[in-house]
C-alpha positions in Angstrom: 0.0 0.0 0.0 0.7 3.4 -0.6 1.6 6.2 1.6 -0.7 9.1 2.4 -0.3 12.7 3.2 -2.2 15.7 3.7 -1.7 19.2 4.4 -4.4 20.9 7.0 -4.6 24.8 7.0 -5.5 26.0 10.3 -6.4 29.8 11.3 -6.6 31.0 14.5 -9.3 33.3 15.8 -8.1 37.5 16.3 -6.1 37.3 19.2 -5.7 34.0 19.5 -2.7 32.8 17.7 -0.6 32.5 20.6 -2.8 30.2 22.8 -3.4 28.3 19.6 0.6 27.7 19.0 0.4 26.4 22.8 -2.4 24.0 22.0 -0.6 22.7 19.2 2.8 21.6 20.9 -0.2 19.4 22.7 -1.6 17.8 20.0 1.8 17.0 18.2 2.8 16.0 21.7 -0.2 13.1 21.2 0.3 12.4 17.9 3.0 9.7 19.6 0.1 7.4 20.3 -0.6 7.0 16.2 1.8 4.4 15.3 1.1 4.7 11.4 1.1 8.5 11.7 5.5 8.8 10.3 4.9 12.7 10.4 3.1 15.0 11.9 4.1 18.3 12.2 3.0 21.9 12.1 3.8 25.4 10.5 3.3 29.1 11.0 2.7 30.6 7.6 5.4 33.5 7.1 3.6 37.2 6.8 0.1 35.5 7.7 -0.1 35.9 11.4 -2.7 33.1 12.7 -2.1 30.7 9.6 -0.4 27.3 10.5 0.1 24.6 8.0 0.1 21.1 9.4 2.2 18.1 6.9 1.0 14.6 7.9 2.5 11.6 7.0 0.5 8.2 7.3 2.2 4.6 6.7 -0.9 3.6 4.5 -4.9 4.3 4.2 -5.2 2.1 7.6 -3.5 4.3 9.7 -5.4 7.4 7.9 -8.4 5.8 9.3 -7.2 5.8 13.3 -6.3 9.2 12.8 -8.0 11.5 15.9 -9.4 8.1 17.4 -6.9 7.9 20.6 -7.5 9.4 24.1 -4.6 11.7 23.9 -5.6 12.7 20.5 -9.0 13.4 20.7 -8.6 15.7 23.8 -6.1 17.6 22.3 -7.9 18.1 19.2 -11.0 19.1 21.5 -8.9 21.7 23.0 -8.0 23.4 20.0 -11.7 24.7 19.2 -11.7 27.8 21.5 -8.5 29.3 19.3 -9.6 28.4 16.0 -11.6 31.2 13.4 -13.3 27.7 11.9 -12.6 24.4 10.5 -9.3 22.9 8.8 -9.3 23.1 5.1 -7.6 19.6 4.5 -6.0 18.2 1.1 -5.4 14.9 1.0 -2.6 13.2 -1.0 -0.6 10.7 -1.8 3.2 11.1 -2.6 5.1 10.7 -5.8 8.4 11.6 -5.3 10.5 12.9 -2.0 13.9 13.0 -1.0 14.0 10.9 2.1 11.2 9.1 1.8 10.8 5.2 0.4 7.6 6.1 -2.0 
């Protein structure tokens, strides 16, 4: 099977960027319970204040579907909601070619 990726935009509500950029070390932070999840990580968007970028990384479309399923996960995605201006735009994908990575 093929790997999976997506990219998530996230904005943060007026004021709230910096409480959202705390929330976020949590949810990366609980991330470590996905096994299939290889990367996970998260962006401020340069000259866009409040606009992170998250790249995620699964093993295959099994571990896509665990995604947000774990204790530690869904909490820390439940604590995110107060900082937010709305929902993730997500785009999912599927790699073709990466330095670094067995496609």
């Amino acid at each position: 099977m093929s790997k999976i990726s997506a990219i998530a935009r996230l904005t943060a509500r007026d004021g709230k960027a910096a409480e959202l950029e705390a929330a976020l070390h949590d949810l990366i932070a609980a991330a470590e319970e996905e096994e299939g999840l290889e990367v996970y990580s998260v962006h401020a968007v340069d000259d866009s204040e409040g606009q992170y970028l998250f790249f995620e990384l699964y093993r295959d479309a099994e571990a896509t579907k665990v995604h947000g399923k774990g204790e530690r996960m869904r909490a820390a995605m439940g604590a995110l909601g107060p900082f937010l201006a709305g929902r993730a735009e997500v785009t999912r994908m599927h790699p073709v070619a990466a330095k670094g990575l067995d496609v």
